[in-house]
C-alpha positions in Angstrom: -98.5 -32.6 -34.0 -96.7 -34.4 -36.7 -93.4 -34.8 -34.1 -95.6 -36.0 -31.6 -97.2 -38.8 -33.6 -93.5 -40.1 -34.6 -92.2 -39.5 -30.8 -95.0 -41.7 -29.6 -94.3 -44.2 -32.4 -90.6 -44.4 -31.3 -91.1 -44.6 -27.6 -93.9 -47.3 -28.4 -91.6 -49.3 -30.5 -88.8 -49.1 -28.0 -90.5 -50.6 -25.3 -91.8 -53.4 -27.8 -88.3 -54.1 -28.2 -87.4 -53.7 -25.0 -90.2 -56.4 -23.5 -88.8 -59.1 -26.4 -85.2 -58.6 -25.4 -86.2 -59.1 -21.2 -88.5 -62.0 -22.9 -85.9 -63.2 -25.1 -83.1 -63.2 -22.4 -84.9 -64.8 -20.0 -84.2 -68.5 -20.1 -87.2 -70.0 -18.9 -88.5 -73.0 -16.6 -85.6 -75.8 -16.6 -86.4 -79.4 -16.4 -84.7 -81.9 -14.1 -85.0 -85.6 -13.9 -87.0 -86.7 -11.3 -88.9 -83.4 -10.4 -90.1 -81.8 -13.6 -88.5 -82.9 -17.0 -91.0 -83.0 -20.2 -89.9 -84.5 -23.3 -91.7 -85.1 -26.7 -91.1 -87.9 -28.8 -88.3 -88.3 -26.2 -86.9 -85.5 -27.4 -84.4 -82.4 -25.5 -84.6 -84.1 -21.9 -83.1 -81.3 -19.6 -84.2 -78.0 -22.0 -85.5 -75.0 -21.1 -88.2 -73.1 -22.3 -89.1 -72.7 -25.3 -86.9 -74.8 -27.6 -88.3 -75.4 -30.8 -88.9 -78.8 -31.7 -89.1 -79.5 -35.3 -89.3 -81.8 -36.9 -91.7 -84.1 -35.0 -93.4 -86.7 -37.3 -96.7 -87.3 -38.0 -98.5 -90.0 -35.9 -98.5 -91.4 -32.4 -96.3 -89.1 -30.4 -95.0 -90.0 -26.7 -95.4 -87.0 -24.5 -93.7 -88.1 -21.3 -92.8 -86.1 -17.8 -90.3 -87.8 -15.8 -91.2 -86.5 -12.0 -92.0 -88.6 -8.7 -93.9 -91.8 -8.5 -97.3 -91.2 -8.2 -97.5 -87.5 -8.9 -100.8 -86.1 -10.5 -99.8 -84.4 -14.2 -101.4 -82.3 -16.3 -100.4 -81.9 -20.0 -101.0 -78.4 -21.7 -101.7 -77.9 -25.5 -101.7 -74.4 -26.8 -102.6 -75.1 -30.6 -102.2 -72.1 -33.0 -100.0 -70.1 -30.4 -96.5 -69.9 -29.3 -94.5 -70.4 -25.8 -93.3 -67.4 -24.3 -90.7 -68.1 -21.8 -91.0 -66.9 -18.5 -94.5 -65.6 -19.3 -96.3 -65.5 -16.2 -93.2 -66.2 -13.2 -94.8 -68.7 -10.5 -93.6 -69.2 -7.0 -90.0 -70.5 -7.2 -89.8 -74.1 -6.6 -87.8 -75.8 -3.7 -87.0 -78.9 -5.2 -83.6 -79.2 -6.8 -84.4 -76.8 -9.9 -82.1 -74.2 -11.4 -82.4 -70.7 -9.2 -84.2 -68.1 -10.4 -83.8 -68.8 -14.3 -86.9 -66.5 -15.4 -86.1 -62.2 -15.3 -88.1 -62.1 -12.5 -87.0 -63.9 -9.3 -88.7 -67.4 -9.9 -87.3 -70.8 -11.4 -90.7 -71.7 -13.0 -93.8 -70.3 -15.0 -96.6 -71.0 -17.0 -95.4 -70.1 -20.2 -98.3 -71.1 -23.0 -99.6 -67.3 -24.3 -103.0 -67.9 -24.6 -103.8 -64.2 -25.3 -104.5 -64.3 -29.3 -108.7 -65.4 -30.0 -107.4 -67.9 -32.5 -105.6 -69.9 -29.1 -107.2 -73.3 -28.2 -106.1 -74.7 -25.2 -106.2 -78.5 -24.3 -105.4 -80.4 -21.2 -105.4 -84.4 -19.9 -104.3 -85.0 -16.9 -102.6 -88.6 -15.6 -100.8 -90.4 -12.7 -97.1 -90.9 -12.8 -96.7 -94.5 -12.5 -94.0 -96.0 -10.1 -90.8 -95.4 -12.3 -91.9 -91.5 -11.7 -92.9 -91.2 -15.7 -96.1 -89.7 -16.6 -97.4 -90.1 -20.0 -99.5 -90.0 -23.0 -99.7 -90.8 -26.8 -101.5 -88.4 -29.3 -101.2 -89.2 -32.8 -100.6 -86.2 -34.1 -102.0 -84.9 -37.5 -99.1 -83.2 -40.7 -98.6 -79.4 -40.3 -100.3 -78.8 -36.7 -98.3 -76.2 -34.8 -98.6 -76.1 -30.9 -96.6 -75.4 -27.7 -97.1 -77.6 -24.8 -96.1 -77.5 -21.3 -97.0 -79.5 -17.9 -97.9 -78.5 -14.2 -97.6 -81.1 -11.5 -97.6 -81.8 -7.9 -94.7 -82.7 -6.4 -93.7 -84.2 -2.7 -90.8 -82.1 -2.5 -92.5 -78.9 -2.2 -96.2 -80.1 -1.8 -98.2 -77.0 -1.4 -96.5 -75.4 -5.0 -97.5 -76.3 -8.5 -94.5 -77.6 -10.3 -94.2 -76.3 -14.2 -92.2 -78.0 -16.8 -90.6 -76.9 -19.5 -92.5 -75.5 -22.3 -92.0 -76.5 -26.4 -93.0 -75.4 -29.4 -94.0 -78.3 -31.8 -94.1 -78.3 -35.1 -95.1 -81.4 -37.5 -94.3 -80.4 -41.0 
Protein backbone atom coordinates (compact mmCIF):
# COMPACT_ATOMS: atom_id res chain seq x y z
CA UNK A 1 0.00 0.00 0.00
CA UNK A 2 2.82 2.17 0.90
CA UNK A 3 4.39 1.67 -2.89
CA UNK A 4 1.23 2.46 -4.22
CA UNK A 5 0.77 5.82 -2.43
CA UNK A 6 4.36 6.97 -3.66
CA UNK A 7 3.70 5.46 -7.42
CA UNK A 8 0.61 7.54 -7.55
CA UNK A 9 2.51 10.54 -6.14
CA UNK A 10 5.20 10.16 -8.80
CA UNK A 11 2.90 9.62 -11.82
CA UNK A 12 0.79 12.60 -10.35
CA UNK A 13 3.73 14.87 -10.18
CA UNK A 14 4.97 13.89 -13.55
CA UNK A 15 2.16 14.90 -15.37
CA UNK A 16 2.13 18.24 -13.24
CA UNK A 17 5.37 18.70 -14.75
CA UNK A 18 4.62 17.52 -17.88
CA UNK A 19 1.38 20.17 -18.39
CA UNK A 20 3.89 23.29 -17.26
CA UNK A 21 6.57 22.22 -19.67
CA UNK A 22 3.58 21.87 -22.89
CA UNK A 23 2.39 25.28 -21.05
CA UNK A 24 5.69 26.75 -20.68
CA UNK A 25 6.81 25.87 -24.38
CA UNK A 26 4.03 27.04 -25.86
CA UNK A 27 4.52 30.66 -26.93
CA UNK A 28 1.29 32.05 -26.91
CA UNK A 29 -1.04 34.66 -28.88
CA UNK A 30 1.37 37.09 -30.88
CA UNK A 31 0.45 40.61 -31.48
CA UNK A 32 0.72 42.36 -34.86
CA UNK A 33 0.34 45.98 -35.75
CA UNK A 34 -2.78 46.67 -37.25
CA UNK A 35 -4.81 43.39 -36.34
CA UNK A 36 -4.17 42.63 -32.70
CA UNK A 37 -1.15 44.30 -30.86
CA UNK A 38 -1.81 45.38 -26.97
CA UNK A 39 0.65 47.42 -25.16
CA UNK A 40 0.75 48.82 -21.60
CA UNK A 41 2.13 51.98 -20.76
CA UNK A 42 3.28 51.51 -24.39
CA UNK A 43 5.21 48.94 -23.36
CA UNK A 44 6.60 45.29 -25.52
CA UNK A 45 4.60 46.25 -28.89
CA UNK A 46 4.88 42.88 -30.87
CA UNK A 47 5.18 40.30 -27.57
CA UNK A 48 3.67 37.31 -27.02
CA UNK A 49 1.95 35.89 -24.25
CA UNK A 50 2.62 36.25 -21.18
CA UNK A 51 5.66 38.62 -20.83
CA UNK A 52 5.93 40.03 -17.56
CA UNK A 53 5.78 43.56 -17.21
CA UNK A 54 7.36 45.07 -14.31
CA UNK A 55 7.94 47.67 -13.36
CA UNK A 56 4.76 49.70 -14.33
CA UNK A 57 4.37 52.87 -12.20
CA UNK A 58 1.78 53.87 -10.12
CA UNK A 59 -0.86 56.20 -11.67
CA UNK A 60 -2.64 56.81 -14.97
CA UNK A 61 -1.63 53.98 -17.17
CA UNK A 62 -2.37 53.92 -21.14
CA UNK A 63 -3.68 50.57 -22.15
CA UNK A 64 -3.76 50.74 -25.94
CA UNK A 65 -4.60 47.99 -28.87
CA UNK A 66 -3.50 49.02 -32.12
CA UNK A 67 -6.08 46.98 -34.59
CA UNK A 68 -8.49 48.37 -37.49
CA UNK A 69 -10.26 51.65 -37.46
CA UNK A 70 -13.44 51.27 -35.94
CA UNK A 71 -13.15 47.88 -34.39
CA UNK A 72 -15.19 47.10 -31.12
CA UNK A 73 -12.47 46.16 -28.10
CA UNK A 74 -12.74 44.75 -25.06
CA UNK A 75 -10.02 45.08 -22.35
CA UNK A 76 -9.61 42.10 -19.79
CA UNK A 77 -8.36 42.42 -16.13
CA UNK A 78 -7.65 39.37 -14.23
CA UNK A 79 -6.56 40.86 -10.74
CA UNK A 80 -4.98 38.48 -8.18
CA UNK A 81 -4.23 35.77 -10.97
CA UNK A 82 -1.72 35.06 -13.65
CA UNK A 83 -1.73 34.60 -17.65
CA UNK A 84 -1.29 31.28 -18.75
CA UNK A 85 -0.24 31.17 -22.33
CA UNK A 86 -2.15 29.32 -24.68
CA UNK A 87 -4.70 28.52 -21.99
CA UNK A 88 -7.81 27.91 -23.74
CA UNK A 89 -6.56 27.70 -27.95
CA UNK A 90 -9.41 29.63 -30.04
CA UNK A 91 -10.05 29.27 -33.70
CA UNK A 92 -6.88 30.27 -35.57
CA UNK A 93 -7.15 33.62 -36.98
CA UNK A 94 -6.83 34.54 -40.77
CA UNK A 95 -5.49 37.72 -40.65
CA UNK A 96 -1.78 38.11 -40.91
CA UNK A 97 -0.90 36.51 -37.40
CA UNK A 98 1.91 34.10 -36.64
CA UNK A 99 0.78 30.25 -37.53
CA UNK A 100 -0.20 28.13 -35.03
CA UNK A 101 1.99 29.64 -32.13
CA UNK A 102 -0.07 27.86 -29.12
CA UNK A 103 0.75 23.64 -28.64
CA UNK A 104 -2.37 23.12 -30.07
CA UNK A 105 -3.03 24.07 -33.69
CA UNK A 106 -4.26 27.78 -33.15
CA UNK A 107 -2.43 31.30 -33.36
CA UNK A 108 -4.68 32.73 -30.62
CA UNK A 109 -6.39 32.12 -27.09
CA UNK A 110 -7.87 33.46 -24.14
CA UNK A 111 -5.24 33.18 -21.81
CA UNK A 112 -6.41 34.97 -18.26
CA UNK A 113 -6.79 31.72 -15.75
CA UNK A 114 -9.63 32.62 -13.95
CA UNK A 115 -9.86 29.26 -12.17
CA UNK A 116 -8.55 30.29 -8.45
CA UNK A 117 -11.87 31.83 -6.08
CA UNK A 118 -9.64 34.74 -5.17
CA UNK A 119 -9.78 35.76 -9.33
CA UNK A 120 -11.67 39.06 -10.14
CA UNK A 121 -12.25 39.66 -13.52
CA UNK A 122 -12.92 43.14 -15.07
CA UNK A 123 -13.74 44.26 -18.58
CA UNK A 124 -14.52 47.83 -20.61
CA UNK A 125 -15.09 47.68 -23.80
CA UNK A 126 -14.34 50.76 -26.51
CA UNK A 127 -14.22 51.78 -30.29
CA UNK A 128 -10.95 51.92 -32.11
CA UNK A 129 -10.86 55.33 -33.33
CA UNK A 130 -9.69 56.03 -37.01
CA UNK A 131 -5.89 55.69 -36.57
CA UNK A 132 -6.97 51.80 -35.67
CA UNK A 133 -5.92 52.52 -31.78
CA UNK A 134 -8.27 51.54 -29.09
CA UNK A 135 -7.69 52.72 -25.67
CA UNK A 136 -8.03 53.50 -22.12
CA UNK A 137 -6.46 55.14 -18.98
CA UNK A 138 -6.72 53.48 -15.45
CA UNK A 139 -4.76 54.97 -12.76
CA UNK A 140 -3.48 52.26 -11.32
CA UNK A 141 -2.99 51.86 -7.49
CA UNK A 142 1.12 50.69 -5.78
CA UNK A 143 1.49 46.81 -5.43
CA UNK A 144 -1.71 45.66 -7.58
CA UNK A 145 -0.83 42.48 -9.49
CA UNK A 146 -2.95 41.56 -12.64
CA UNK A 147 -2.77 40.07 -16.11
CA UNK A 148 -4.71 41.62 -18.88
CA UNK A 149 -5.55 40.66 -22.24
CA UNK A 150 -8.05 41.99 -25.15
CA UNK A 151 -10.54 40.29 -27.65
CA UNK A 152 -11.74 42.21 -30.65
CA UNK A 153 -13.53 42.12 -33.87
CA UNK A 154 -11.74 42.39 -36.73
CA UNK A 155 -12.73 42.95 -40.73
CA UNK A 156 -10.26 40.65 -41.84
CA UNK A 157 -11.75 37.60 -40.48
CA UNK A 158 -15.25 39.01 -39.31
CA UNK A 159 -17.06 36.06 -37.98
CA UNK A 160 -13.73 35.10 -35.36
CA UNK A 161 -12.98 36.85 -32.09
CA UNK A 162 -9.48 38.24 -32.39
CA UNK A 163 -7.30 37.76 -28.88
CA UNK A 164 -4.36 39.84 -28.03
CA UNK A 165 -1.61 39.21 -26.26
CA UNK A 166 -1.86 38.67 -22.69
CA UNK A 167 0.53 40.45 -19.71
CA UNK A 168 1.14 40.08 -16.44
CA UNK A 169 1.36 43.49 -14.59
CA UNK A 170 2.98 44.28 -11.76
CA UNK A 171 3.12 47.91 -9.98
CA UNK A 172 5.57 47.62 -7.22
Amino acid sequence: MHFAHHARRILSGLGLTAALTLTAAAQGTTGVAGVNDYTVGGMIPGSSSCTLLFPVPAGPTVFSINTAPGAPVVFFFNLNCPCKACLFPWVPATCGMPPLTCFTPSNQAFELDTSSGICTLLSAATTANAAGNASITINLPPTIRFSTQGVLLHPCDASNLIFTQAYNVSVP
